[in-house]
PDB file of N, CA, C, O and CB in Angstrom:
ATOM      1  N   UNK A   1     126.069-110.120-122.449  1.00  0.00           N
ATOM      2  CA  UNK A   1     125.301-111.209-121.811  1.00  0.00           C
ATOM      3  C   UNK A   1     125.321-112.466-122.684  1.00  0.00           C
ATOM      4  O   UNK A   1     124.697-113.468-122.335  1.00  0.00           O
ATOM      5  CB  UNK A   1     123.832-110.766-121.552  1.00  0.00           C
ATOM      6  N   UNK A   2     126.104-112.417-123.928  1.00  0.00           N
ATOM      7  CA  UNK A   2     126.182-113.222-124.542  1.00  0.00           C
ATOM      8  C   UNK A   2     126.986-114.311-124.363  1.00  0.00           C
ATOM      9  O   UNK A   2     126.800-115.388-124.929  1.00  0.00           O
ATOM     10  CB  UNK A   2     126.266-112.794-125.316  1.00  0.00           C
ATOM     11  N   UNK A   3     128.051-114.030-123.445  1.00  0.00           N
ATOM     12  CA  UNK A   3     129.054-114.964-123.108  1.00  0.00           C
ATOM     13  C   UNK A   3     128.671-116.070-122.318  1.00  0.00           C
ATOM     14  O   UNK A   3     128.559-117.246-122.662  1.00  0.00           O
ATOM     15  CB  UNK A   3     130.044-114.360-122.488  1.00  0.00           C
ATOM     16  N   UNK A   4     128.428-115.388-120.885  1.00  0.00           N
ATOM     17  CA  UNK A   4     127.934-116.623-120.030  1.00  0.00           C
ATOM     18  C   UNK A   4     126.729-117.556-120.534  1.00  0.00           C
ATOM     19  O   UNK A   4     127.034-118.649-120.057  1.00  0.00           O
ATOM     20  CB  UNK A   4     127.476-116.074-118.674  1.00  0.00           C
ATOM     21  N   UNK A   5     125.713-117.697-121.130  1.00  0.00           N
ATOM     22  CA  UNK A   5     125.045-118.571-121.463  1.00  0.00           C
ATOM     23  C   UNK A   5     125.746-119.395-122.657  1.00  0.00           C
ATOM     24  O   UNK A   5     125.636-120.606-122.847  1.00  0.00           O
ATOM     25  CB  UNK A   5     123.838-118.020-121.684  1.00  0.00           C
ATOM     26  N   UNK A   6     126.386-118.605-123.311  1.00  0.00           N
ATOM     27  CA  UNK A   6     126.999-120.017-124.148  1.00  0.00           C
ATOM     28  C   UNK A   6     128.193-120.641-123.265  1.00  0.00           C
ATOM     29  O   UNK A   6     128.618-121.672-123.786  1.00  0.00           O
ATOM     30  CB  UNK A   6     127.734-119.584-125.862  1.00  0.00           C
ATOM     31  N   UNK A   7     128.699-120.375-122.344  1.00  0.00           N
ATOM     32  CA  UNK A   7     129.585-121.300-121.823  1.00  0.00           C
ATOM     33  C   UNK A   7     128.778-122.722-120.797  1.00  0.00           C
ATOM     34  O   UNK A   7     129.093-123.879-120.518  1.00  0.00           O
ATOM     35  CB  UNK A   7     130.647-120.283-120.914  1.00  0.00           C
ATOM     36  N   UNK A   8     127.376-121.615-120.433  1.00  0.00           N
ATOM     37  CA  UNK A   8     126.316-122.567-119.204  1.00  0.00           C
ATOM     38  C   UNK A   8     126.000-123.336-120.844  1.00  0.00           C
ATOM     39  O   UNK A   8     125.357-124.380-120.731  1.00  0.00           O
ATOM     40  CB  UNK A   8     124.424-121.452-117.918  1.00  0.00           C
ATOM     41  N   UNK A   9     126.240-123.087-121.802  1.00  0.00           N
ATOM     42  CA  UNK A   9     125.058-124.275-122.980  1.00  0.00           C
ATOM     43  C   UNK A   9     126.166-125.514-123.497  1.00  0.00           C
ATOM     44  O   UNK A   9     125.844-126.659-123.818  1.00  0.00           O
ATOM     45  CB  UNK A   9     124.281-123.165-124.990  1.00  0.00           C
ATOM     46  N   UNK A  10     127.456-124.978-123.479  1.00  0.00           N
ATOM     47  CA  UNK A  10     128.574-125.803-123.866  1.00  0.00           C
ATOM     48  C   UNK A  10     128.907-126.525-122.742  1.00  0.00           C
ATOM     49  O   UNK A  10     129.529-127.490-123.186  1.00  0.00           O
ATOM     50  CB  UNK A  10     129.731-125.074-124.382  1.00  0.00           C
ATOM     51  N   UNK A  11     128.832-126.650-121.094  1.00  0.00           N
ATOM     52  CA  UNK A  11     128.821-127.242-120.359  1.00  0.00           C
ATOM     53  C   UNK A  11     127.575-128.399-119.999  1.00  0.00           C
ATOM     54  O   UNK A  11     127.749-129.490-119.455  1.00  0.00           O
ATOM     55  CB  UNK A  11     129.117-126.422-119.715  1.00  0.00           C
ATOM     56  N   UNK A  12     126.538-127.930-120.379  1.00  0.00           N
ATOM     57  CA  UNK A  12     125.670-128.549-120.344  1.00  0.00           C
ATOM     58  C   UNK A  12     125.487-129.865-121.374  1.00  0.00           C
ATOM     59  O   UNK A  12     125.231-131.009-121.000  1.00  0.00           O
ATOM     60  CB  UNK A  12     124.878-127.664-120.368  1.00  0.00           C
ATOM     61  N   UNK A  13     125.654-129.485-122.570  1.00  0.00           N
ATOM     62  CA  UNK A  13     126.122-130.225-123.339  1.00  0.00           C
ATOM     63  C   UNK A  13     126.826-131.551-123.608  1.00  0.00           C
ATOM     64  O   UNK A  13     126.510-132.629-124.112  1.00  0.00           O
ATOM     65  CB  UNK A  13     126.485-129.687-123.571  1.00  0.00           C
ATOM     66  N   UNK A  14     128.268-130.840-122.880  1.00  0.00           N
ATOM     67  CA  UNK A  14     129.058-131.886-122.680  1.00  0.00           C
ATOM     68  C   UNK A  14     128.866-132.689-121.370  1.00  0.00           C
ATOM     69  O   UNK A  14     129.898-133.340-121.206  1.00  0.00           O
ATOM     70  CB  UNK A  14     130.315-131.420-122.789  1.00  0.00           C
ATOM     71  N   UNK A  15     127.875-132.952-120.240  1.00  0.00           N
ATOM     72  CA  UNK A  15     127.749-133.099-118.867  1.00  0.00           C
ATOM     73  C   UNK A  15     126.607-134.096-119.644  1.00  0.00           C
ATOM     74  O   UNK A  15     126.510-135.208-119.124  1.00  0.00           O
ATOM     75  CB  UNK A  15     127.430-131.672-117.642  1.00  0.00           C
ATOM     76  N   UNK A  16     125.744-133.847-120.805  1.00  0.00           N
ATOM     77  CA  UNK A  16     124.516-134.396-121.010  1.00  0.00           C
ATOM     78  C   UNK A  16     125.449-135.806-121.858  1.00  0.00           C
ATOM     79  O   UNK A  16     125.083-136.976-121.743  1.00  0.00           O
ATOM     80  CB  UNK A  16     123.211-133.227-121.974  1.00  0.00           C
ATOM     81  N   UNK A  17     126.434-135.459-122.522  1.00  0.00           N
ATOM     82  CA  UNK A  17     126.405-136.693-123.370  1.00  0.00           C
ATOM     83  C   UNK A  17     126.439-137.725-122.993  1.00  0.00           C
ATOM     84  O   UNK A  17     125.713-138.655-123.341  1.00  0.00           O
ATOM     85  CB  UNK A  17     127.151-136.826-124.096  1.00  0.00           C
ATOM     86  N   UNK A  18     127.970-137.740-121.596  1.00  0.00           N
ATOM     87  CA  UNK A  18     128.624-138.368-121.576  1.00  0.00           C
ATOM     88  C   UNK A  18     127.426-139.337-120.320  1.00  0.00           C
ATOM     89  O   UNK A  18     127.720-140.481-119.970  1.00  0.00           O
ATOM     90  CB  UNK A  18     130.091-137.708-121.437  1.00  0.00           C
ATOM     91  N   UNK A  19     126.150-138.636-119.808  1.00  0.00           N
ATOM     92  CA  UNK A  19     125.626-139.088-119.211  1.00  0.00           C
ATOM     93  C   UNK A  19     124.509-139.723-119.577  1.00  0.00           C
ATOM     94  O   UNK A  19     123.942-140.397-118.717  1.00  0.00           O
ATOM     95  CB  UNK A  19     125.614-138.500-118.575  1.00  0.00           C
ATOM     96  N   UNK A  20     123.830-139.636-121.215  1.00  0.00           N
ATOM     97  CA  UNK A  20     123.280-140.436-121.909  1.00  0.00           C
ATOM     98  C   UNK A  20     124.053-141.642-122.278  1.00  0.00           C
ATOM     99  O   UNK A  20     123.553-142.767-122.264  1.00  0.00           O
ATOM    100  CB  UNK A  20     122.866-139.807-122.850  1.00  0.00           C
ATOM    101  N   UNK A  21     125.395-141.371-122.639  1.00  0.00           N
ATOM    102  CA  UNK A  21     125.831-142.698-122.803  1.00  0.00           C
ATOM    103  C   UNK A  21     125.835-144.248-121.808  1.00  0.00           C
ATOM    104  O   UNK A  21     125.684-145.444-122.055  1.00  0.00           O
ATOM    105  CB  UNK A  21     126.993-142.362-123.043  1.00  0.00           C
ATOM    106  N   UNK A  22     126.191-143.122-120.174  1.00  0.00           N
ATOM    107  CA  UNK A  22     126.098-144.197-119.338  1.00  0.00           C
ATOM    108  C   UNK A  22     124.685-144.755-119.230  1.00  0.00           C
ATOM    109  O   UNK A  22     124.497-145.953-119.020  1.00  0.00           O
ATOM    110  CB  UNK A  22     126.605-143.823-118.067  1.00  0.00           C
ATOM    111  N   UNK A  23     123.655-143.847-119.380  1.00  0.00           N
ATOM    112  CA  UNK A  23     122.019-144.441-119.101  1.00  0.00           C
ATOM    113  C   UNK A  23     122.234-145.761-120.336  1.00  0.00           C
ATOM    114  O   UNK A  23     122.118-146.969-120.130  1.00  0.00           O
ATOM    115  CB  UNK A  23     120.330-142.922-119.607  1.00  0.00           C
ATOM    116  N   UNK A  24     122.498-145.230-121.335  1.00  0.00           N
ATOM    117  CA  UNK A  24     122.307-146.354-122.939  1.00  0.00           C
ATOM    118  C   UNK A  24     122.751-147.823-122.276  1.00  0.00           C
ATOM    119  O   UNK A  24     122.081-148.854-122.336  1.00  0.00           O
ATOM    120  CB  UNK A  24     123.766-145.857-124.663  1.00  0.00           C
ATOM    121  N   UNK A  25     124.248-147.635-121.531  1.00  0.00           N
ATOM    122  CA  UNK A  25     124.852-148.792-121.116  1.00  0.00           C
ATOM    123  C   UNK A  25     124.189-149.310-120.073  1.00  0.00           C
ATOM    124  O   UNK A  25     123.845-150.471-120.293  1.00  0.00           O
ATOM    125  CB  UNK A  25     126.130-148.642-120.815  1.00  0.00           C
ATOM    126  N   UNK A  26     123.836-148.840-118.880  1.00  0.00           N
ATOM    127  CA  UNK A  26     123.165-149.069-118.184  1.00  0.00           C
ATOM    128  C   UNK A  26     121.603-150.175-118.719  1.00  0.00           C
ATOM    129  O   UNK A  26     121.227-151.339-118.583  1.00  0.00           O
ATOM    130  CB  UNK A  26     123.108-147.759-117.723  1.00  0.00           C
ATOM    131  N   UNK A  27     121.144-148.947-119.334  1.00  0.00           N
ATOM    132  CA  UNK A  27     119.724-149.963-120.154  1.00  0.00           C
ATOM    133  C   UNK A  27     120.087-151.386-120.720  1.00  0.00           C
ATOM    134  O   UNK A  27     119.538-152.391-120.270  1.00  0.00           O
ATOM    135  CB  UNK A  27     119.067-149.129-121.706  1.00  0.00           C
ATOM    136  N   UNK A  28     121.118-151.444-121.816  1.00  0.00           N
ATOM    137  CA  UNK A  28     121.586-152.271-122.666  1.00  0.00           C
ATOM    138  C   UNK A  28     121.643-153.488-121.591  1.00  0.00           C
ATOM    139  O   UNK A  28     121.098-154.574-121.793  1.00  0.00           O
ATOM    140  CB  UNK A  28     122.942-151.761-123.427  1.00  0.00           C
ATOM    141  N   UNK A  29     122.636-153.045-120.010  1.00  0.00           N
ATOM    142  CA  UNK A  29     123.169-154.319-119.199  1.00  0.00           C
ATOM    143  C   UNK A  29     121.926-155.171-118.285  1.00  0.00           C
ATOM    144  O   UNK A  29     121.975-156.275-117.743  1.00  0.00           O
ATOM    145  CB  UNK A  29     124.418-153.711-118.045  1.00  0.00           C
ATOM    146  N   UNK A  30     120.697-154.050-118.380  1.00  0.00           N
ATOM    147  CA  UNK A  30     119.563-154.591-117.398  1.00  0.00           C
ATOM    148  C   UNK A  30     118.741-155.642-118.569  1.00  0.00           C
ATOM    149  O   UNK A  30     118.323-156.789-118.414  1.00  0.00           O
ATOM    150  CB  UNK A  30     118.393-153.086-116.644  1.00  0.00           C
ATOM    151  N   UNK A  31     118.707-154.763-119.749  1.00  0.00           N
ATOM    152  CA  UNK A  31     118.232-155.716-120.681  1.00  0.00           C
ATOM    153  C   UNK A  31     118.682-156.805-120.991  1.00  0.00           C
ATOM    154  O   UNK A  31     117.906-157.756-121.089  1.00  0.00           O
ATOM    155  CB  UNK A  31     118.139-155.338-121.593  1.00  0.00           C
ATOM    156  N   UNK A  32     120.221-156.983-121.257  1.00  0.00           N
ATOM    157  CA  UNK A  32     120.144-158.390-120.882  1.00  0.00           C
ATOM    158  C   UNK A  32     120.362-159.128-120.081  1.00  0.00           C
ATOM    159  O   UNK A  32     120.279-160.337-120.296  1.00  0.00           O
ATOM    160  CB  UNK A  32     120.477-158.873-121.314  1.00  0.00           C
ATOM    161  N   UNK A  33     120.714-158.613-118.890  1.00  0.00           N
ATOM    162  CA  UNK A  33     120.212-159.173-117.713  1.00  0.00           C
ATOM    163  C   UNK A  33     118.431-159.920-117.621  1.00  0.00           C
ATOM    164  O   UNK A  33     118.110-161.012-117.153  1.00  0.00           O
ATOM    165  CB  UNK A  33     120.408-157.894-116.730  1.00  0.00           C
ATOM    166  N   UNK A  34     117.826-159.195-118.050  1.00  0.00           N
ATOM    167  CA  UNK A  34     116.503-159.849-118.077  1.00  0.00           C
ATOM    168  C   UNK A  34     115.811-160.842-118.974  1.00  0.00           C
ATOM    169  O   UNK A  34     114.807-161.551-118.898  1.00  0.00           O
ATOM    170  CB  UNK A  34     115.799-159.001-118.109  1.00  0.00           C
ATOM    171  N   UNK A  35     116.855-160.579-119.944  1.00  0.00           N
ATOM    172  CA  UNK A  35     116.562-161.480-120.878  1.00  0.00           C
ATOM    173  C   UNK A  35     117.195-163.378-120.670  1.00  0.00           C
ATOM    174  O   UNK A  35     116.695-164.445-121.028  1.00  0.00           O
ATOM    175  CB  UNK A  35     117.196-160.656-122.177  1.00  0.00           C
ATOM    176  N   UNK A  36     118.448-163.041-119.950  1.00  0.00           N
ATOM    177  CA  UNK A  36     118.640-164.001-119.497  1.00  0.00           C
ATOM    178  C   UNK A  36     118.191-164.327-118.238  1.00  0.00           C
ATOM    179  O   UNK A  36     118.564-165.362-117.686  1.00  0.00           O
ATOM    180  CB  UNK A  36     119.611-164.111-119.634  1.00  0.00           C
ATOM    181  N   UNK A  37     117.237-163.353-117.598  1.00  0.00           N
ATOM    182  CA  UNK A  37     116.895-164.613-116.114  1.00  0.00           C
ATOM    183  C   UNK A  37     115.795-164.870-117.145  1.00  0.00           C
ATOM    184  O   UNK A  37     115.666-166.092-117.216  1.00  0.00           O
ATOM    185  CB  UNK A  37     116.318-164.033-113.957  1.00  0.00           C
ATOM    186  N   UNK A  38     114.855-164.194-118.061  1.00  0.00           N
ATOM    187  CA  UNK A  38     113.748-165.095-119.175  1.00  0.00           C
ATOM    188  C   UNK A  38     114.191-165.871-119.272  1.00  0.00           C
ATOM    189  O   UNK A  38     113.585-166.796-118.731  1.00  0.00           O
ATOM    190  CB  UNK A  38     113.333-164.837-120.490  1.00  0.00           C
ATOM    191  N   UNK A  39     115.445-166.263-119.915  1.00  0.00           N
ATOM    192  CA  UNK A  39     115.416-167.582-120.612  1.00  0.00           C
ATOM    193  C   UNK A  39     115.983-168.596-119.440  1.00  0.00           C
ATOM    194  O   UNK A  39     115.664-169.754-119.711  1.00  0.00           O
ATOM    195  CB  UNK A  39     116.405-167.573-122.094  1.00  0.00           C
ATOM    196  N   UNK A  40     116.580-168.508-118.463  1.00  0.00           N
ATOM    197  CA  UNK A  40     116.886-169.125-117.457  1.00  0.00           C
ATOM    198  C   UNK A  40     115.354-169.958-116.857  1.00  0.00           C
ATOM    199  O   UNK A  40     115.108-171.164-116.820  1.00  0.00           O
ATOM    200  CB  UNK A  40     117.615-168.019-116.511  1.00  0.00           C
ATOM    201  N   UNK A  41     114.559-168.856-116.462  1.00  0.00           N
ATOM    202  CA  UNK A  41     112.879-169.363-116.199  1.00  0.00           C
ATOM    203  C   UNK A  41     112.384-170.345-117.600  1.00  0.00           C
ATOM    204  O   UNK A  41     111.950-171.484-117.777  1.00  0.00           O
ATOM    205  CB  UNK A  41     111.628-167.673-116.107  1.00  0.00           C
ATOM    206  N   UNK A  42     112.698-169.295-118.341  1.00  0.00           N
ATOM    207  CA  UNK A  42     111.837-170.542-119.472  1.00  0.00           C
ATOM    208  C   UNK A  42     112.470-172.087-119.475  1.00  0.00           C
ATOM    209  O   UNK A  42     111.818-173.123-119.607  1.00  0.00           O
ATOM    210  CB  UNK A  42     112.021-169.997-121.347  1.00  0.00           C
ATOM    211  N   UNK A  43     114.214-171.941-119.257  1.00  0.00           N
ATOM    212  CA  UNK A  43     114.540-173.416-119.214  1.00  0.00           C
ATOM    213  C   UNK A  43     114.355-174.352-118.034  1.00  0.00           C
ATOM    214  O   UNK A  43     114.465-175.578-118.059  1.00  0.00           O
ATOM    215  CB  UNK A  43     115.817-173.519-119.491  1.00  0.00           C
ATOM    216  N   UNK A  44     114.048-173.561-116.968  1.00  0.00           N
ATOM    217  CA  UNK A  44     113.616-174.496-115.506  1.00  0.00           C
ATOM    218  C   UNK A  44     112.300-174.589-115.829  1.00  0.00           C
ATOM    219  O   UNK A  44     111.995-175.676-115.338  1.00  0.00           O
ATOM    220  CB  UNK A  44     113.828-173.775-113.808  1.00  0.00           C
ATOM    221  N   UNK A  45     111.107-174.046-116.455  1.00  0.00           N
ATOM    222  CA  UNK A  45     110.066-174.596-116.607  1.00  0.00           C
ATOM    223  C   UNK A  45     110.034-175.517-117.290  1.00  0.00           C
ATOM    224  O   UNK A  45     109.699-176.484-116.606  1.00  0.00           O
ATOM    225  CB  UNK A  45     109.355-173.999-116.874  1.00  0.00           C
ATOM    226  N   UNK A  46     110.231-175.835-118.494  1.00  0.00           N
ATOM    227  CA  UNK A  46     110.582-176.992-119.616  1.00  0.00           C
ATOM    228  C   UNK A  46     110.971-178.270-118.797  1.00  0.00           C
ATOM    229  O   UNK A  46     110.196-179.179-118.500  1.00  0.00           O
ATOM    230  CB  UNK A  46     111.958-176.536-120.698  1.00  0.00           C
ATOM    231  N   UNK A  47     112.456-178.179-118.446  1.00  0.00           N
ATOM    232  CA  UNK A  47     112.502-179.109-117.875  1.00  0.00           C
ATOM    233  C   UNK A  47     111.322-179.485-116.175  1.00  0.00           C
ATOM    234  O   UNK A  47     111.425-180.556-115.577  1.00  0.00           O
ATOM    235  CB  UNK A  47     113.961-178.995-117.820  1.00  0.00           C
TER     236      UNK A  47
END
């Protein structure tokens, strides 16, 4: 019984990384996305 759970833990694994990475990128592109409509707002208020 030792086999199948390490193959379900080594799949899992590799299914988790590659899908934290996309969340990281994901986050990274909204963040600055927001940061620039901030500063977009902050420069139409100013002027």
């Amino acid at each position: 019984m030792s086999g199948p759970p390490q193959r379900g833990g080594r799949s899992a694994a590799r299914a988790a990384v590659p899908r934290r990475q996309g969340r990281l990128t994901l986050s990274k592109l909204g963040v600055r996305d927001r940061t620039r409509a901030v500063l977009k707002a902050f420069e139409l208020q100013l002027v």
